[in-house]
DRENDO-1510 file (C-alpha; in Angstrom, 1 decimal, always signed):
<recs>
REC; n; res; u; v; w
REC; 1; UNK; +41.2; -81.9; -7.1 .
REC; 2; UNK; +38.1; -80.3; -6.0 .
REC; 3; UNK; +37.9; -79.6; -2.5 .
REC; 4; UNK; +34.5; -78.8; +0.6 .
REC; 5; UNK; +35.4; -77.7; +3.6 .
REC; 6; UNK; +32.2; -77.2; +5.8 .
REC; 7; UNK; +32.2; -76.3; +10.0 .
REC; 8; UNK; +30.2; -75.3; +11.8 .
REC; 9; UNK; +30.3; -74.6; +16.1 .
REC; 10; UNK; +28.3; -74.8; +19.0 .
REC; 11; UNK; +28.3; -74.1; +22.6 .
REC; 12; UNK; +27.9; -76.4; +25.2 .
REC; 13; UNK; +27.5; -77.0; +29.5 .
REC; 14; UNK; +29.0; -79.9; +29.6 .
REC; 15; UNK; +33.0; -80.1; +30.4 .
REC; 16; UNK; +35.9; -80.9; +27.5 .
REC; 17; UNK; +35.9; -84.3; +29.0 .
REC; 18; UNK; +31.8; -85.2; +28.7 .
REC; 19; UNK; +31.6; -83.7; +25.3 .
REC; 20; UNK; +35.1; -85.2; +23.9 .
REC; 21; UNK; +34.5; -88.8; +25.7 .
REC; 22; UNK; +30.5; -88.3; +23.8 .
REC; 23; UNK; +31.9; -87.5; +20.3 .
REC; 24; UNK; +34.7; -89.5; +19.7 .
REC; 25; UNK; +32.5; -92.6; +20.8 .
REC; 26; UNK; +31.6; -93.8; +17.0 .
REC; 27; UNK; +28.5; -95.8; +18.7 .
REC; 28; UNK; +27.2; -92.5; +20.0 .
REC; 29; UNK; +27.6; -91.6; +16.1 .
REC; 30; UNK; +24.0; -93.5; +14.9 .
REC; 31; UNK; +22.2; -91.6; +17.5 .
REC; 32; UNK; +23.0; -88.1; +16.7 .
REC; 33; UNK; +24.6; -87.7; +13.3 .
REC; 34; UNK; +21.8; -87.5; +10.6 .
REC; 35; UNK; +23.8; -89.5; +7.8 .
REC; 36; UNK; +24.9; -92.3; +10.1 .
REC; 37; UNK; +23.3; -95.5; +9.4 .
REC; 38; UNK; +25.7; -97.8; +11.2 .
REC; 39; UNK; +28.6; -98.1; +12.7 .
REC; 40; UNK; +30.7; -101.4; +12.7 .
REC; 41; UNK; +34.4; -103.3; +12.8 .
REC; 42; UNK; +35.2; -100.8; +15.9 .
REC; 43; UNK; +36.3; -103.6; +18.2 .
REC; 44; UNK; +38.9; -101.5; +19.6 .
REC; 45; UNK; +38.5; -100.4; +23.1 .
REC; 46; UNK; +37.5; -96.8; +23.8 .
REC; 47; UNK; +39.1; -94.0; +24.2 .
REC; 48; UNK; +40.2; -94.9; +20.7 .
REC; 49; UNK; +43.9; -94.6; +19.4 .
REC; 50; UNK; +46.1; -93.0; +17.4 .
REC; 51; UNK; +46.1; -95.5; +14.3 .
REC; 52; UNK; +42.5; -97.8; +15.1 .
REC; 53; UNK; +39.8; -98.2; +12.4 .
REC; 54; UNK; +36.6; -98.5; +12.2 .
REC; 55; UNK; +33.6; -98.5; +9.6 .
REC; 56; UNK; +30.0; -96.7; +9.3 .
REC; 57; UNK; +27.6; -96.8; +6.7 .
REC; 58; UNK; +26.3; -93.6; +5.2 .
REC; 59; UNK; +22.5; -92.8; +5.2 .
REC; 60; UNK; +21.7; -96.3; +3.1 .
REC; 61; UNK; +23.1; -98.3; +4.9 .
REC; 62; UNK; +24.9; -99.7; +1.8 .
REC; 63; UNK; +28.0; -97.4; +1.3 .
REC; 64; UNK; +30.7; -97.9; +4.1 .
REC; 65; UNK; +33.4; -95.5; +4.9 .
REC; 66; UNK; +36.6; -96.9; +6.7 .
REC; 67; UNK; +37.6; -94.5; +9.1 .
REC; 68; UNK; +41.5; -94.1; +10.9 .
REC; 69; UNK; +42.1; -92.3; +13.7 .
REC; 70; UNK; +44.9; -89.6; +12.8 .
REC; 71; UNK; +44.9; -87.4; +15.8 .
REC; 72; UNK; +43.7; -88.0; +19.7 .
REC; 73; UNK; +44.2; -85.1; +22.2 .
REC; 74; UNK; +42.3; -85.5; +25.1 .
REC; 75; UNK; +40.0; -83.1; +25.5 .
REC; 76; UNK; +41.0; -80.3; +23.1 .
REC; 77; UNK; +41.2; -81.9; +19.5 .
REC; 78; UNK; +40.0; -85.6; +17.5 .
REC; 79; UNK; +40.6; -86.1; +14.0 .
REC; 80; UNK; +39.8; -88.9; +11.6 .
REC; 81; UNK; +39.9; -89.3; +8.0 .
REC; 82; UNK; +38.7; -92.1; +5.4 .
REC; 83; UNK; +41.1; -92.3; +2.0 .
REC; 84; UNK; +40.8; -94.4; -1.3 .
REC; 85; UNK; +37.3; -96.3; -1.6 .
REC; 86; UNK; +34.7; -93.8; +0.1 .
REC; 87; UNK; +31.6; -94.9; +0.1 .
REC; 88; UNK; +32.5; -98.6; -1.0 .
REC; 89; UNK; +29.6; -102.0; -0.3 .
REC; 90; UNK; +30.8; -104.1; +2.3 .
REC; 91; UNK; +32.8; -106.3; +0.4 .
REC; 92; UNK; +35.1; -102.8; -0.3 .
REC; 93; UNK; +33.9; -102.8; -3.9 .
REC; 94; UNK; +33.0; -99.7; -5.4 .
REC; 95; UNK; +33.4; -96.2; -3.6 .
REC; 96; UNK; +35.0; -92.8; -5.1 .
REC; 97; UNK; +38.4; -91.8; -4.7 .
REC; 98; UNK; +38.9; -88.8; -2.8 .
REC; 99; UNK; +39.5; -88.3; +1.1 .
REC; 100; UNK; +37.2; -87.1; +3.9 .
REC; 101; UNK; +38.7; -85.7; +7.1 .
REC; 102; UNK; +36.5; -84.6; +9.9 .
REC; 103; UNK; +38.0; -82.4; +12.7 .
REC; 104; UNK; +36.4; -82.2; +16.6 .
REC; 105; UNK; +37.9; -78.8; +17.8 .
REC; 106; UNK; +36.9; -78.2; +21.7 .
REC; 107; UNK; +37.8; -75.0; +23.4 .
REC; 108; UNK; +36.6; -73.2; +26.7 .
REC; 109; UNK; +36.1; -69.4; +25.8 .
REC; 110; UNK; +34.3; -69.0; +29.3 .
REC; 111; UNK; +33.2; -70.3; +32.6 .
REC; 112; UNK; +31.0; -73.1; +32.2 .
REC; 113; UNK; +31.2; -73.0; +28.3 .
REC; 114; UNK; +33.2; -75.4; +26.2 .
REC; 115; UNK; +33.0; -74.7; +22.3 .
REC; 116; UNK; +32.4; -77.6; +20.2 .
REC; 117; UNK; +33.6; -77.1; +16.4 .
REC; 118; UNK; +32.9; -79.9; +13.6 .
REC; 119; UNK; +34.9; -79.5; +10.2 .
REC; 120; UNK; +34.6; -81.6; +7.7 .
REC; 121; UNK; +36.7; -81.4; +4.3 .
REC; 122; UNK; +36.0; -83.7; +0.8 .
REC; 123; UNK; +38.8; -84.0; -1.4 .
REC; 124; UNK; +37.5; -85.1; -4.9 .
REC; 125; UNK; +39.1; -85.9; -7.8 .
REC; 126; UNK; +38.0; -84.1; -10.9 .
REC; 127; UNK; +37.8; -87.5; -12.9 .
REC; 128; UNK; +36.1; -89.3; -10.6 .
REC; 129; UNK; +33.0; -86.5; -9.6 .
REC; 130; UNK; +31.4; -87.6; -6.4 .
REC; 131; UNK; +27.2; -87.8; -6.8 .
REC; 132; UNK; +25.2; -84.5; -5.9 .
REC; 133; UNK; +23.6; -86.0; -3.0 .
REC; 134; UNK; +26.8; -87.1; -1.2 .
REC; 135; UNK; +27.4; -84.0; -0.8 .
REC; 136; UNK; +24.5; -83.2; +0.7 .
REC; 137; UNK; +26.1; -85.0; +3.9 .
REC; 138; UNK; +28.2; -82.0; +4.1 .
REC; 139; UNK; +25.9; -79.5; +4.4 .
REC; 140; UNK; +26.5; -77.5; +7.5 .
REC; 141; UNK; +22.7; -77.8; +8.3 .
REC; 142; UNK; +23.3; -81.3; +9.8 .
REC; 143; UNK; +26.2; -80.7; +11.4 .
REC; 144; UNK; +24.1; -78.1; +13.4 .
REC; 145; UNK; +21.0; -81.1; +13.7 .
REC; 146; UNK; +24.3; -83.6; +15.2 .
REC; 147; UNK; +25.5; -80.6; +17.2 .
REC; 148; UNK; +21.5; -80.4; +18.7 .
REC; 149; UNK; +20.5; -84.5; +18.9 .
REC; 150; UNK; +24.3; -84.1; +21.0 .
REC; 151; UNK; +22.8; -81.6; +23.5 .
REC; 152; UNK; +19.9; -84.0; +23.3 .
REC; 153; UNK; +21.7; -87.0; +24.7 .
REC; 154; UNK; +23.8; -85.5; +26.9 .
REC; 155; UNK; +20.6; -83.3; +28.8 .
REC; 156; UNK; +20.4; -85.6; +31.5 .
REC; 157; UNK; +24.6; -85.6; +32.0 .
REC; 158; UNK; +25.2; -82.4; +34.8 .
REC; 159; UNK; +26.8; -80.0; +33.4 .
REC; 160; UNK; +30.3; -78.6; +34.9 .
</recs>
C-alpha cells in the first residue's frame, strides 16, 4: 500500500470555537477548499457526530467521496475519513480503493492565537494506482489557499 501524508498549519485570531464550528461545517467546505465542488446527503444537524455521513464532489463535480465522521472534540481535534469507492459517480459506481483521512488539529500556543493544522493522508493500493492528478488535491499548496479563503470568510467574525 502506497501511502501521502501532506499538512500543512496556520495561525489564526479567531477563538478554537469560531475556527472549529467554521471547519467542520462541510457547507462552508465549497467556499474555501479549492477541490470542493459540492457538498451533499449531509442532512444531519450540525455540530456533526461521531458516526454521520455525508458526500462532496471533488473538483468535477462527477467523482463523490462519502465521508464518516471518526472523531469530534470540541474545539481541539475533528477527523473524518472516506474508505472503499473514492471518488465513485453518484450512483457509487466506479472509484479507487484506498482510504483518505483528513485531520483538523487546533491548538492555542499564545494569547489571541489558535493554530489551525490540516493533514490529510491517501492510502492507495499498489494494484489499483490512483490517477496523477488526484493527487494533485493533496498538494499542500491548497491546503494553504483553504487555510487563506478561511481567514477570508471569517474577516468580518471578531476575533477573541
Amino acid at each position: 500500500m502506497g501511502i501521502v501524508t501532506t499538512s500543512s498549519e496556520t495561525a489564526f485570531s479567531h477563538s478554537p470555537e469560531t475556527l472549529y464550528d467554521f471547519v467542520t461545517n462541510p457547507s462552508n467546505w465549497t467556499k474555501t477548499y479549492p477541490g470542493s465542488a459540492h457538498v451533499g446527503s449531509s442532512s444531519n444537524d450540525l455540530p456533526l457526530k461521531v458516526g454521520d455521513t455525508w458526500t462532496e464532489a471533488g473538483p468535477d463535480g462527477e467523482r463523490i467521496f462519502t465521508w464518516h465522521l471518526a472523531i469530534a472534540v470540541r474545539p481541539t481535534m475533528w477527523v473524518f475519513t472516506s474508505v472503499g469507492k473514492l471518488g465513485h459517480d453518484r450512483e457509487g459506481n466506479g472509484g479507487m480503493p484506498g482510504r483518505i483521512t483528513v485531520q483538523y488539529h487546533f491548538t492555542q500556543p499564545g494569547e489571541g492565537i489558535t493554530l489551525f493544522a490540516r493533514t490529510m493522508t491517501v492510502e492507495a493500493y499498489r494494484d489499483s494506482p490512483m490517477p496523477d492528478g488526484f493527487f494533485r488535491m493533496v498538494n499542500p499548496a491548497n491546503i494553504d489557499k483553504y487555510h487563506a479563503a478561511i481567514a477570508r470568510e471569517l474577516a468580518a467574525t471578531p476575533a477573541i
